[in-house]
N, C-alpha and C positions, 0 to 999 in steps of 0.2 A: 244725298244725291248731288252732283255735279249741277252748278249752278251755272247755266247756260244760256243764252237768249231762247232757245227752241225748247229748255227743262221748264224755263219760268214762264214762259205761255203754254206749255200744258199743265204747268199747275192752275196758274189765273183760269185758263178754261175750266179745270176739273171743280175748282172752289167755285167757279159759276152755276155750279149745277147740285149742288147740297143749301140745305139752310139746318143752322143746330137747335134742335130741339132743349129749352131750357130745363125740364124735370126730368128727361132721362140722361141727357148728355149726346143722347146721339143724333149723328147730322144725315138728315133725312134725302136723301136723294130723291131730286125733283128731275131729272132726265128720266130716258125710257129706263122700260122694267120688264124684266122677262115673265111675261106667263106661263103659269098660274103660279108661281113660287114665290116671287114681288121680289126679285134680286135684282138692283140697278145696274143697267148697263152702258158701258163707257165706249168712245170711238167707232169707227166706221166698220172698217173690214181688217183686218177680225174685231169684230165686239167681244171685249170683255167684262168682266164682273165688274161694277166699280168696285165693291169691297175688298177686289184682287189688285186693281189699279191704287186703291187707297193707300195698300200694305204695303205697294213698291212705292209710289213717291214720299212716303212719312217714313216708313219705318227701315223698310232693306229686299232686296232682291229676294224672291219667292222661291226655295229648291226645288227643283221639277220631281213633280210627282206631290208637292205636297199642298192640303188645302189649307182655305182661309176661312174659317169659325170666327161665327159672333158671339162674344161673352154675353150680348142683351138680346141676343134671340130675336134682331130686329134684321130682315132678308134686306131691307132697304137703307139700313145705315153703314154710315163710311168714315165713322168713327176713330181714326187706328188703335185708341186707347180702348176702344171695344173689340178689339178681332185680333187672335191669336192662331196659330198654324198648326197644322196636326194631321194628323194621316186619315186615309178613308176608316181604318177601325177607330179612330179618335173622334172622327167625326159622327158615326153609327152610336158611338158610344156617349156623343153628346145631345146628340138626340132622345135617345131613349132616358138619360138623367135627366132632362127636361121636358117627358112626356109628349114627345112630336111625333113620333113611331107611327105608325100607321098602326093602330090596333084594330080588330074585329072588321064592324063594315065600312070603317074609312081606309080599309085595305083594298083597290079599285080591284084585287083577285077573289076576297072573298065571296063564298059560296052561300055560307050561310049568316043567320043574323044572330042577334045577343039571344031573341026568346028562342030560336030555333035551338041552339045550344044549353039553353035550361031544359027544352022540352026534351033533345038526344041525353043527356044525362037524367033523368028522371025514364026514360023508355027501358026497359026490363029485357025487350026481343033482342034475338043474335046482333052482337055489331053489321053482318051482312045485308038484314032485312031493314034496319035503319039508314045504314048506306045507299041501299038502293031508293029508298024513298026522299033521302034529299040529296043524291046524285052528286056525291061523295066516294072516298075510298074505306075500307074497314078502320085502313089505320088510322084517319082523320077521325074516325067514331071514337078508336083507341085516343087518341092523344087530347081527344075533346072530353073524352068523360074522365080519362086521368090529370086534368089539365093540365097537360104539357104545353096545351094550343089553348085559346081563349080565358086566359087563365084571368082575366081583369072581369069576368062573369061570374056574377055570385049567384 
């Protein structure tokens, strides 16, 4: 980064606003934080990520269109030696290797719950008549008792 009177007071401001955690490594941002996700945000208007602001003043300019992932799975560090760049399927996909995924009822669309789904697979009657009774489609019956869908329900 270009070392300028106006680079080096947004850095000094930006370091005013983390403190580094010694047993994980990463620097906790103590400014505001976006709810419900805990992602620190940096500047006025437009506020952005800090962890997006972090990646440009440490490391290098951001390619548009791509995101900023944290190796420690911490929404609120600004680490740059924790945070790496990756596309929207890179980031889906780092979620899910790290069990963040919205499974079953921490999915805010789910309809049904973990026993409701033990109880649709163990019920005998047409996919139809189960469907209507927990106001569902046939094929949610279908992909619930072939676990296609809910498949983290034993």
């Amino acid at each position: 980064m270009l070392k300028t009177p106006m680079a080096e007071a947004l850095l000094e401001l930006f370091e005013s606003h983390f403190v580094p955690e010694p047993n994980s490594g990463c620097w906790l941002w103590l400014g505001s934080l976006n709810r419900p996700n805990g992602y620190g945000m940096f500047g006025q208007y437009p506020r952005r990520g800090a962890h997006r602001v972090a990646f440009g003043l440490y490391k290098h300019p951001i390619p548009k269109g791509a995101h900023v992932l944290h190796r420690c799975d911490m929404p609120c560090c600004v680490n740059p030696d924790h945070l790496f760049l990756g596309s929207v399927l890179d980031n889906a996909a780092d979620k899910i290797a790290k069990g963040r995924d919205a499974k079953g009822t921490k999915n805010g669309q789910a309809k049904l719950t973990e026993d409701s789904v033990r109880a649709i697979r163990t019920d005998r009657r047409a996919y139809s008549a189960i469907a209507k009774d927990y106001g569902v489609s046939t094929t949610a019956i279908y992909e619930v008792k072939n676990r296609i869908w809910w498949k983290h329900v034993t």
